[in-house]
N, C-alpha and C positions, 0 to 999 in steps of 0.2 A: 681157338682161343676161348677164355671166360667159360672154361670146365667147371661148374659146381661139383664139387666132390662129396661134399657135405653141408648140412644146415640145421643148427640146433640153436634152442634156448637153453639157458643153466641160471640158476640159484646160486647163488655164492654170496661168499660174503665178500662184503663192497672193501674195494683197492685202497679209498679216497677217504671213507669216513667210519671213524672208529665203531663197531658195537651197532654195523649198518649192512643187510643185507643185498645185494644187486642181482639185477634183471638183466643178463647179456644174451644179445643174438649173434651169434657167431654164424661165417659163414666160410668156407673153405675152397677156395677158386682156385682151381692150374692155371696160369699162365693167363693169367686177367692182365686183362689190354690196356693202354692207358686210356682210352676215353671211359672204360667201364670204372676203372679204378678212380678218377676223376669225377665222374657221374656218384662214387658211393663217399667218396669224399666231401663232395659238395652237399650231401643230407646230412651229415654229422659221423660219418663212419670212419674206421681206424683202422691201420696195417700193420700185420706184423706176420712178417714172410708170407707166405699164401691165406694167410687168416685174416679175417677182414671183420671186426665186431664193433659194436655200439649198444650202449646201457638200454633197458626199454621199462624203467623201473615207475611201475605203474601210481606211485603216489609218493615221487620223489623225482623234484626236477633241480638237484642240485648240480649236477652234471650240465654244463650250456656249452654247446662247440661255438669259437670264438674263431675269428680270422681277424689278420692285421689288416687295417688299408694300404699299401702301400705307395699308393701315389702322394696322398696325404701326409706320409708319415714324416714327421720334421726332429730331427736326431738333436736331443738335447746338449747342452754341455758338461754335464756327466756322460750323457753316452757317448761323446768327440774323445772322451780325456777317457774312457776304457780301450777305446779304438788305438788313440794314439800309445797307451801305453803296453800296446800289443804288436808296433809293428815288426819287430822282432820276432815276432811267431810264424814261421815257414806253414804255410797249408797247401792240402795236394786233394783235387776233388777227381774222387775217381769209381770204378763199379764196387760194391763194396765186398769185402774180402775177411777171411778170419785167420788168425794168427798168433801163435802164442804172445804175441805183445801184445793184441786186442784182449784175451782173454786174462790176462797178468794186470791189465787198464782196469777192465771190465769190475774183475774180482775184487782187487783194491779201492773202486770206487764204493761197491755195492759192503762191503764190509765198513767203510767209512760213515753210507748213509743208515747202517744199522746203526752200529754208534750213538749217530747225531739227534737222529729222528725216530729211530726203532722200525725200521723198515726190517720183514723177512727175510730172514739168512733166505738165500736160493741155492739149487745146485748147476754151480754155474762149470759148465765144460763145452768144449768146442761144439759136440754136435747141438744141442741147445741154443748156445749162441745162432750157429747156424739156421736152425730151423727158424730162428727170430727175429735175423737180421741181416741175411745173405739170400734165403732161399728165397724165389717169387719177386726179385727185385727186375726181373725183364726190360725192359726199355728206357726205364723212368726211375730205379731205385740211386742211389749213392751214394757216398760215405766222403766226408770232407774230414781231413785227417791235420791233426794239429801237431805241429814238430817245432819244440825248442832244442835249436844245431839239431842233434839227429833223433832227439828223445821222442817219443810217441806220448801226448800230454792229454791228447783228446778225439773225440770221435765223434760225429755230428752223422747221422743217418736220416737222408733226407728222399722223398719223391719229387722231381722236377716234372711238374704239368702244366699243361698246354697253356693254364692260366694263374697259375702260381707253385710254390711250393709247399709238400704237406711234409711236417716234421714230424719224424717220428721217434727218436730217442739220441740222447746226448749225453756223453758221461765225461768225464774229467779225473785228472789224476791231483788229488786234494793238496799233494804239497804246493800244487800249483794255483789254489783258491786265491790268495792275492791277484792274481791277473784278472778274475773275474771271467772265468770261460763261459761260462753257461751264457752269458747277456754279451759278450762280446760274440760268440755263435749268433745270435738269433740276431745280432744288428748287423753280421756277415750277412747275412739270406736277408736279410733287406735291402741291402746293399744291393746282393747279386739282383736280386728281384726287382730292384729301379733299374739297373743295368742291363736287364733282358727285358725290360718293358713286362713283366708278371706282375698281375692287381692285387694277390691275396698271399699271407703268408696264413696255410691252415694249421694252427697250435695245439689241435684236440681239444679237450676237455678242461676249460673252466670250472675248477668247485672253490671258492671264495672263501669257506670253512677248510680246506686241505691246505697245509705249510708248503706241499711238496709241487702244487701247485696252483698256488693264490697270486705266485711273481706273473702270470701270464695275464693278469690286468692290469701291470704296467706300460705296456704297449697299446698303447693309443696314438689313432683311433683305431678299435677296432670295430666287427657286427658281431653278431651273437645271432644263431642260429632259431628261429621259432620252432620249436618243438623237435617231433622226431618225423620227419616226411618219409609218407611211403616210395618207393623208387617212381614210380609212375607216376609221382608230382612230384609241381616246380616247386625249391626250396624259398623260402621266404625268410633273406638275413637283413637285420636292423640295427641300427644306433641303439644304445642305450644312452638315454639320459643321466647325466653325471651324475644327481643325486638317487639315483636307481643303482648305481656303483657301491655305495658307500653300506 
């Protein structure tokens, strides 16, 4: 178990913010265990099939990994009234899988967010998919699948660890944006997460300037990650204070 395959940094230019250069460390593990994957979790680190990366952008901390609390977490009444307006939604949580209806979901969504937002055309086909969201999923990966009668509407790609859950991608089929998937997903895995007694729901990467992901500081309360800790130290996560929000 916990094969390093590989280990680089790259230059690129930043996901999150426009005419912004980023600092990633990527790393490439076979068959990483869940305490190890939980251990890179817990410093700010990200999954995506056997790659495992986190920003390390030397004079730019717009990037802050966030987790929910979820003991504390008290479900508003808008978020009751997207719940109930869902309970007609069949979901099936299972190891995650690809399929020409995932990649039919997938494409239709990702050509929606170009649209909306001007997100990247990709070159979206199976084995891609694959490599990003099936492969490296070992013990702990899974895919909760969203079904109106027998339609495939949505796909939640999630790791279930020892002491919460770390989310890793979620996509939706836009006719279906009146239901509100994306925030009815994420008050699911709280749900499940009070229900399994799990403390933290890990959200990735908070940037406050990004549209595509600024909704992930509506969920409160959560911590925010101090910096980038190297693995051989303990992670140190905090409150932030409301007006440090804004």
């Amino acid at each position: 178990m916990n094969h390093l395959l590989n280990e680089t940094t790259l230059q690129e230019s930043c996901s999150y913010l426009p005419d912004h250069t980023q600092t990633t460390h990527y790393k490439i593990i076979q068959d990483c265990d869940m305490e190890y994957n939980a251990h890179l979790v817990e410093r700010g680190w990200r999954r995506f099939g056997n790659m495992y990366f986190r920003p390390t952008c030397a004079e730019c901390s717009a990037c802050e990994s966030i987790k929910i609390d979820v003991e504390n977490y008290t479900f508003s009444k808008s978020e009751r009234r997207v719940m109930k307006k869902n309970v007609h939604i069949k979901t099936v949580l299972r190891k995650p899988t690809t399929s020409h209806s995932h990649i039919a979901l997938f494409k239709k969504y990702h050509d929606f967010m170009h649209d909306k937002r001007g997100w990247d055309k990709q070159d979206i086909n199976i084995k891609n998919y694959y490599m990003s969201f099936v492969n490296g999923y070992n013990d702990y990966g899974f895919e909760v699948l969203y079904f109106d009668d027998e339609k495939l509407i949505a796909v939640d790609l999630i790791d279930i660890l020892p002491n919460g859950i770390s989310s890793i991608y979620f996509y939706y089929d836009p006719d279906y944006s009146h239901l509100s998937l994306g925030k009815y997903s994420m008050l699911r895995q709280i749900s499940y997460a009070k229900a399994n007694h799990l403390e933290w729901i890990y959200m990735g990467y908070y940037v406050k300037e990004c549209q595509s992901l600024a909704y992930k500081g509506d969920y409160k309360p959560y911590l925010t990650l101090e910096g980038r800790p190297h693995e051989a130290h303990l992670p140190h996560w905090f409150h932030k204070e409301p007006d440090a929000l804004t």
